[in-house]
Structure formats: structure tokens, C-alpha cells
C-alpha positions in Angstrom: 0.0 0.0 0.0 3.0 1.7 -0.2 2.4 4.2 -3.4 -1.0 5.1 -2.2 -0.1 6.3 1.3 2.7 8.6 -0.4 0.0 10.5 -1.6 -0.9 11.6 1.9 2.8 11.8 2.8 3.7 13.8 0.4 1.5 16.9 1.9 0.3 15.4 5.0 -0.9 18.5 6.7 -2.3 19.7 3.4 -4.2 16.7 3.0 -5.2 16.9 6.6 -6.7 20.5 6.2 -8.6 19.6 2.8 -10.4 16.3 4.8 -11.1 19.0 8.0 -12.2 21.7 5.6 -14.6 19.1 3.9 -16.0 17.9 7.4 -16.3 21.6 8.7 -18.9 22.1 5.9 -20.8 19.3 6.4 -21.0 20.4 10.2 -21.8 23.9 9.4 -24.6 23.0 7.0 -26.5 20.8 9.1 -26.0 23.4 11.7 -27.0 26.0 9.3 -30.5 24.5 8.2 -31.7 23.7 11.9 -30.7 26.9 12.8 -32.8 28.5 9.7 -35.3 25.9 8.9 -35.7 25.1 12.5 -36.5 22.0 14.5 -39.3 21.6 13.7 -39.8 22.4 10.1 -36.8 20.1 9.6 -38.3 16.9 11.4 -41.6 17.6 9.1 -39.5 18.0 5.6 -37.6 14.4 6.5 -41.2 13.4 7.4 -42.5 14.3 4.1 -39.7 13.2 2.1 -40.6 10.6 -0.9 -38.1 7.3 0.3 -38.8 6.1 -3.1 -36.9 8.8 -4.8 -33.9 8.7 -2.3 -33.5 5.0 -2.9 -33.3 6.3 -7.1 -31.0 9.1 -6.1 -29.0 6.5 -4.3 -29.0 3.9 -7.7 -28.1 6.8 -10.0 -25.0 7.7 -8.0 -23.7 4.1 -8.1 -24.6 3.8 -11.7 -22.4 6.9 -12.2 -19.3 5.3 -10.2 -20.3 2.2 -13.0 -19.7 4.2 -15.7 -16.8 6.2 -15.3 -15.6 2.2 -14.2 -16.6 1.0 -17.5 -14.6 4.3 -19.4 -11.5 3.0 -17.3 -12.3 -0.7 -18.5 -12.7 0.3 -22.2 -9.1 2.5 -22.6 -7.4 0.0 -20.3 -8.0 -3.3 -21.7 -6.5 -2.2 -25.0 -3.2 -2.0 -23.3 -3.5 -4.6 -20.4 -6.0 -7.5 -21.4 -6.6 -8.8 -18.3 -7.5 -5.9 -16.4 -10.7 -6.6 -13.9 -13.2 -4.1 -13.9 -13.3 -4.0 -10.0 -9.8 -2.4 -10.5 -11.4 0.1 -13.4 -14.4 0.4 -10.4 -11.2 1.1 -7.5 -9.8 3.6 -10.4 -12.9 5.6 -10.4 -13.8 5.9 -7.0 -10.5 6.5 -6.1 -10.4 9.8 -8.2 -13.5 10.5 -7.0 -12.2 10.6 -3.4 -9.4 12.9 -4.3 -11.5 15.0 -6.4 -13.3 16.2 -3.6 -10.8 16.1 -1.2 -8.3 18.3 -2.8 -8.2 22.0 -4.4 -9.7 22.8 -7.6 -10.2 19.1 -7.9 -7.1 18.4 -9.1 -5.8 15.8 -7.5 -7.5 12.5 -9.3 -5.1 11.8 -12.0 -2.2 11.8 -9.5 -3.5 9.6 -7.0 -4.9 7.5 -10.1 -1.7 7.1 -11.8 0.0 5.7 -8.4 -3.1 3.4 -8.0 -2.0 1.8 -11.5 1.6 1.7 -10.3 0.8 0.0 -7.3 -1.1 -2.3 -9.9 2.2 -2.7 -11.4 1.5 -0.6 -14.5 3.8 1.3 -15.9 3.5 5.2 -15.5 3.8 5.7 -18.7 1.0 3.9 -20.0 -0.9 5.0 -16.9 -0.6 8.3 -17.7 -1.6 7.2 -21.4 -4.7 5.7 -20.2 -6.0 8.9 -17.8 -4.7 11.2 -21.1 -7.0 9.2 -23.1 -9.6 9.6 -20.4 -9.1 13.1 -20.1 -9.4 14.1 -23.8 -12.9 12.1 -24.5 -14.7 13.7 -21.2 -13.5 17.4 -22.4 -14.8 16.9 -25.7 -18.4 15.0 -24.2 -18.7 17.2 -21.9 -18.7 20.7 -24.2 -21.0 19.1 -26.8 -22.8 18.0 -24.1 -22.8 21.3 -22.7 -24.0 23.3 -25.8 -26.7 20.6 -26.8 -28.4 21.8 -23.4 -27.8 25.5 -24.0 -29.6 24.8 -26.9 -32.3 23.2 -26.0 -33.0 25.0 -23.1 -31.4 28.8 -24.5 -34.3 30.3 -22.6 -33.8 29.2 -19.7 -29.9 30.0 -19.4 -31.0 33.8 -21.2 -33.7 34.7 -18.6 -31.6 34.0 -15.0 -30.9 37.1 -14.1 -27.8 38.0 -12.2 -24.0 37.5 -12.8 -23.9 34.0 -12.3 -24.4 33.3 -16.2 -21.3 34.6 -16.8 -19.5 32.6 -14.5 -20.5 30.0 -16.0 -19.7 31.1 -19.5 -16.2 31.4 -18.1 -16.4 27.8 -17.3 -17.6 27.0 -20.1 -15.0 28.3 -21.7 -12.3 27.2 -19.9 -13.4 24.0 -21.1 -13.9 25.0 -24.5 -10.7 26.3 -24.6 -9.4 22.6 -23.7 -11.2 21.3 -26.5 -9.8 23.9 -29.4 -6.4 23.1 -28.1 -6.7 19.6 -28.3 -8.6 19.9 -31.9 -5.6 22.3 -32.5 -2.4 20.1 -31.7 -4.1 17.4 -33.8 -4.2 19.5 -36.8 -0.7 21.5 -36.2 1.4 20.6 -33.0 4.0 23.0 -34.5 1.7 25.8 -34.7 0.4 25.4 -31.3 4.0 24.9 -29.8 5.2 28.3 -31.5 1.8 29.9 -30.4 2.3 29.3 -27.0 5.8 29.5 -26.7 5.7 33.2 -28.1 2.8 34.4 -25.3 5.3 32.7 -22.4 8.3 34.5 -23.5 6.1 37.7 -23.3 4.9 37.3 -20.0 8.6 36.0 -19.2 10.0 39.5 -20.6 7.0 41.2 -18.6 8.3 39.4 -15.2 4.7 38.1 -14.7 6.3 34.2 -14.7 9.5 32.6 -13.9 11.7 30.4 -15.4 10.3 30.2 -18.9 12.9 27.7 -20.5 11.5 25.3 -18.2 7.8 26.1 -18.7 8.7 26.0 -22.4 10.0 22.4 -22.1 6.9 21.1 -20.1 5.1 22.7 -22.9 6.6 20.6 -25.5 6.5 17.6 -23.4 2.6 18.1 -23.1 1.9 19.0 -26.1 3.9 15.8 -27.8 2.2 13.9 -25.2 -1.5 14.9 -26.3 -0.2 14.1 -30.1 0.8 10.7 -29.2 -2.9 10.0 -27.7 -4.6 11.9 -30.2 -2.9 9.2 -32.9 -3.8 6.3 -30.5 -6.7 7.1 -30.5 -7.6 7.4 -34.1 -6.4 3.6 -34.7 -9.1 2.6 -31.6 -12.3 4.4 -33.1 -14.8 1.9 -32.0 -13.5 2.2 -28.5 -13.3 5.7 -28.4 -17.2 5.6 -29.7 -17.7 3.8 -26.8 -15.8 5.5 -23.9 -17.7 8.5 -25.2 -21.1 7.3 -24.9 -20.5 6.0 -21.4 -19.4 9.3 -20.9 -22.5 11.1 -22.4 -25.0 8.5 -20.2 -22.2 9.6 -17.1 -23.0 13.2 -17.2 -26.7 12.2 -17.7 -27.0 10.2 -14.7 -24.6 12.6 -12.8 -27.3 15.3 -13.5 -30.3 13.2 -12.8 -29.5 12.7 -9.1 -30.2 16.4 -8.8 -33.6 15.5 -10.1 -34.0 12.3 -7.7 -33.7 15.3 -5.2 -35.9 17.6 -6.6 -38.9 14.7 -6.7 -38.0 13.4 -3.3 -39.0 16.6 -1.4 -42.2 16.4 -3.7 -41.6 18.6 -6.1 -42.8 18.4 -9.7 -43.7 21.2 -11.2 -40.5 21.6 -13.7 -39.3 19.5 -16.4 -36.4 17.1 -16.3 -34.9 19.0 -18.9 -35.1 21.7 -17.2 -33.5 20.5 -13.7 -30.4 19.1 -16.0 -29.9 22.4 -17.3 -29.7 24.0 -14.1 -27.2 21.3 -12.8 -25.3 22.1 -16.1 -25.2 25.5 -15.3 -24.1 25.0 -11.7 -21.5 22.2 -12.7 -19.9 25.3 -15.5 -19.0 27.7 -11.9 -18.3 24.9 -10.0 -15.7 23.2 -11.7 -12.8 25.1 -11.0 -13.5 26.6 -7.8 -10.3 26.8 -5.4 -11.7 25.1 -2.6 -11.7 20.9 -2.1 -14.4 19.4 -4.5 -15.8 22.9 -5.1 -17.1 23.0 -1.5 -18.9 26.4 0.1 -19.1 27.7 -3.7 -21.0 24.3 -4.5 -23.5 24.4 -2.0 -23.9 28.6 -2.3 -24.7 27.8 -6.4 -26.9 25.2 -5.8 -28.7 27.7 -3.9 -28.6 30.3 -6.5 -29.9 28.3 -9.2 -32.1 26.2 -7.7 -33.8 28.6 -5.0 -36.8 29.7 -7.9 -37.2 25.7 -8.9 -37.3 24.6 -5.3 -39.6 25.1 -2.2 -38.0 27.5 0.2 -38.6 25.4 3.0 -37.0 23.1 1.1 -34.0 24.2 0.0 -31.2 23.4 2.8 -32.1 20.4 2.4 -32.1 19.8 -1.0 -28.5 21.2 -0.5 -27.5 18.6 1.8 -28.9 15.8 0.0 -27.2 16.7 -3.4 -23.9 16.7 -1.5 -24.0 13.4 0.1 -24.6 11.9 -2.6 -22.2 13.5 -5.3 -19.5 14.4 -2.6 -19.6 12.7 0.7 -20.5 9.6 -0.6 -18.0 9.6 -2.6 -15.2 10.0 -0.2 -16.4 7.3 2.3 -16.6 4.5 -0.1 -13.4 5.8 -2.2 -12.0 5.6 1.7 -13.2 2.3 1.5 -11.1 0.8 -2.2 -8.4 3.2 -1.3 -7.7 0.3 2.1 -9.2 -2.5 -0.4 -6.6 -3.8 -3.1 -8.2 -6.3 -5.2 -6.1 -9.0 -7.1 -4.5 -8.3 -10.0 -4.4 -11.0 -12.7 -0.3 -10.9 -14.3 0.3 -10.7 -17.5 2.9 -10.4 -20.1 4.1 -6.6 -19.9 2.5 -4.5 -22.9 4.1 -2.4 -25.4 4.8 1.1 -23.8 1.8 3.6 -25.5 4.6 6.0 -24.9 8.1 5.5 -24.9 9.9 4.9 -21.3 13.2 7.4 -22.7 10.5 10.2 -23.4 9.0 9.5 -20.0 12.3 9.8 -18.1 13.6 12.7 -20.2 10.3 14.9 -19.0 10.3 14.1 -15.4 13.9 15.3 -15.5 12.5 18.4 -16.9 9.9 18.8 -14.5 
């Protein structure tokens, strides 16, 4: 269990303040809808609550755990045939656990790529596979993204406030992904020299430091993202796939938002309609600097929500949607982060990306 633990090692009091952080929220918003709601009107809500729709809620966020297993399954067993799909399952919940333990969410692919090197991968085709991962959610997830806008441009013209345009900027931030990746598949050159040209600006203009180095992890990414992008054009079929898990993912991701809505007996708004407000809320939530989004997460649901929602409702509306997209996930990603399950051996794959090139970057970085 060596590799795992590191992770906590590494940054043990950071880690420690994330989890305490993440706990103090929890506390404060229980504390914060007695306190409001009162006693009383809280007892009566959990009273009236439809069970039914809780047990659904409760389904769909398993299902969603499923399927982001299944996207692991699919990219991995191209490279290592005899990969389970508990250890796809342990893959997912892992990086969900460190998703919403750490800042900005970042902090799934690491802890993902040492659960593969614990699995005796190699970290080079680890980081393939999460690459691979990585590139087929950004893309899903912006059509996704403007296929709702579409449908629902009403909806996302008439909110009034600034909060659109947060999440325009998230949208954008992941649209921007997406043109870079379309980009470096049409012209890695182009992009390199692009890129390189703004850094040695802002180097000139003191705003960053050390840009031969932030030039070299530049080329290392960006021949990195060229090596998956040409993978991934000989394993069409698969990439079909991965993406319509992904599609059905975000689906079901939104839908427990829904299960939510319906269980505190609500029904006067479409399901179309609750998805587009989770879309909306996911867009400003995203990239928010505190573990898994938290205090900005529960403050947007709010936002959004507090016109489609009772008001007597909504705190705890609030603390539903979190257990199950948030503390749920960290107590059973707890769980497969102590549970290692067995890993069948096999004859060690062709490196997707050469060990030389992997060696040479870490040197850089």
C-alpha cells in the first residue's frame, strides 16, 4: 500500500486540512439548516420526504461510479488485457475521493496514476490511459454542454444575475481545452510556436519565472497529447464507446439532482429543465479553489435552484445533493483506497509512450 499512502505523505498536513475543511462544511450546514429551517420544520421536511426517490437518487449515483468504471475498462483493456473491472471500479472511486478532497479538484489523476503503479503498470501507460480519459470527457462534456444551452437557451438567457457569466467562463475554460486539443491534432507546430511566443512575453513582462523550463513542459505536453490523439484514431470503436459512457455519465450525474428535486415532492418543472440547471451549476463549479468545489458548491446550488425549489426546502435539498455527489464519494473511495483487489499478471505491454521520453520529461519537471 506503499504508493497510495505517499500521496498523503507527500503533503500530510495539506491533506489533513482539505479532509477537516470538507468535514467543517458538512457540520456547518446541518447546523445552518436547523438553525434557519428550525427544528421543527426540519423533522416535518424528513417526514415528508418521498423514500422512493432517495432510494433512485441513491442507484443513479452508483450507476455513475459504474460508468466512469466501464470508461477506465474500455481505454485500459486495449493496453492490459486482463485488467478486472473492480480495478477500473477502484480507479474511479478512487479519483473521485481525491477529487473532492483536494483544491480545484485536481488531485485524481495523480492519485490514479500511483493506484496503476501499485497495480504494477507502468506510469507511462498510466498516464496514457488517464490522457485518453481526459481528452474524450473534455470533448463530451462541451458538446454536451452546448446541446443543453440549446435546448433549453431560454432558460440560461432569462436567470438574471451575474452567475451566467461565471459560467460562461467555465464553459469556456473548457472549450478552450477542447480547441487546443482539436488544434495540436491539426498543427502541434503551430500550437508549440503559439504558446511559446505568449510565455516569452509574459517572461520578458516578469509576470512568470523560469520560462525555458515552462517551455520544455510545454513541449512535453503538447507531444504527449499528439501521441494519444494518434492512438486514439487507430481505436475508433473504442473511443465511440468511452464516449457514450461518458454522455449516459454526465446524464445520470445530473439526474440525481432530479431524484432530489422529486423526493422533497416537487414536480412542477421539467427534467430537462433541472439538468440544465445542474449544467449550469456544474460550469462555476468546476474550477472553484476550494476541495471538491465546496462552500461555492453548496452557495450555487442555492442560486440556481432557489426559484425551482420550495424555500422550505431548500437546505435540504442542498444537503442531499452533497451526500450523494461528494460525501458519498469519499467514504466508499475511503473504502477501495484500504481494499486492493487482485490483480491477474500478465505479459508486460508495449509502452503507448516510450519509457526514454517519460524519463527525459520528469527530468525536466
Amino acid at each position: 500500500m506503499k504508493g497510495l499512502y505517499n500521496i498523503m505523505k507527500e503533503n500530510k498536513l495539506s491533506t489533513i486540512l482539505n479532509v477537516a475543511f470538507v468535514v467543517l462544511v458538512l457540520v456547518g450546514l446541518v447546523v445552518y439548516m436547523i438553525v434557519v429551517d428550525g427544528v421543527q420544520n426540519t423533522i416535518s421536511t424528513l417526514k415528508n420526504v418521498d423514500y422512493s426517490w432517495i432510494i433512485i437518487g441513491l442507484v443513479l449515483t452508483v450507476l455513475y461510479w459504474l460508468l466512469e468504471g466501464m470508461c477506465f475498462q474500455a481505454i485500459t483493456k486495449k493496453i492490459y488485457k486482463k485488467q478486472r473491472f473492480i480495478s477500473s471500479f477502484r480507479l474511479a472511486i478512487i479519483g473521485r475521493l481525491f477529487n473532492n478532497i483536494t483544491p480545484m479538484s485536481c488531485g485524481d489523476q495523480p492519485a490514479q496514476l500511483l493506484v496503476m503503479k501499485q497495480e504494477g503498470k507502468t506510469i507511462s501507460n498510466g498516464a496514457s490511459i488517464l490522457l485518453g480519459r481526459f481528452i474524450v470527457y473534455q470533448i463530451v462534456l462541451v458538446i454536451y454542454t452546448l446541446i443543453v444551452m440549446f435546448l433549453k437557451y431560454t432558460y440560461f438567457k432569462d436567470i438574471v444575475n451575474n452567475f451566467i457569466y461565471l459560467a460562461l467562463i467555465g464553459f469556456g475554460i473548457n472549450a478552450i481545452v477542447v480547441t487546443f486539443l482539436i488544434a495540436v491534432a491539426i498543427n502541434e507546430t503551430i500550437v508549440f510556436e503559439m504558446i511559446k511566443f505568449f510565455l516569452v512575453i509574459l517572461g520578458k513582462l516578469r509576470i512568470i519565472k523560469d520560462v525555458e523550463g515552462k517551455v520544455a513542459k510545454l513541449k512535453g505536453m503538447i507531444s504527449d497529447f499528439r501521441d494519444q490523439l494518434r492512438m486514439m484514431k487507430k481505436e475508433k470503436f473504442m473511443i465511440f464507446r468511452v464516449a457514450l459512457y461518458t454522455a449516459i455519465e454526465i446524464t445520470v450525474l445530473y439526474s440525481i439532482t432530479y431524484a432530489v428535486y422529486r423526493a422533497l415532492g416537487h414536480n412542477e418543472h421539467s427534467f430537462l429543465t433541472i439538468i440544465s440547471a445542474q449544467t449550469l451549476l456544474n460550469l462555476v463549479t468546476v474550477y472553484m479553489p476550494t476541495p471538491g468545489g465546496s462552500v461555492a458548491a453548496e452557495g450555487g446550488f442555492y442560486v440556481v435552484f432557489n426559484t425551482l425549489f420550495a424555500a422550505n426546502t431548500m437546505n435540504m435539498s442542498i444537503l442531499f445533493w452533497r451526500i450523494y455527489t461528494f460525501y458519498l464519494p469519499i467514504i466508499v473511495g475511503t473504502i477501495f483506497l484500504i481494499y486492493k483487489p487482485k490483480v491477474e499478471k500478465e505479459d508486460q505491454p508495449k509502452e503507448v509512450v516510450e519509457p526514454e521520453k517519460v524519463i527525459v520529461e520528469s527530468e525536466k519537471n
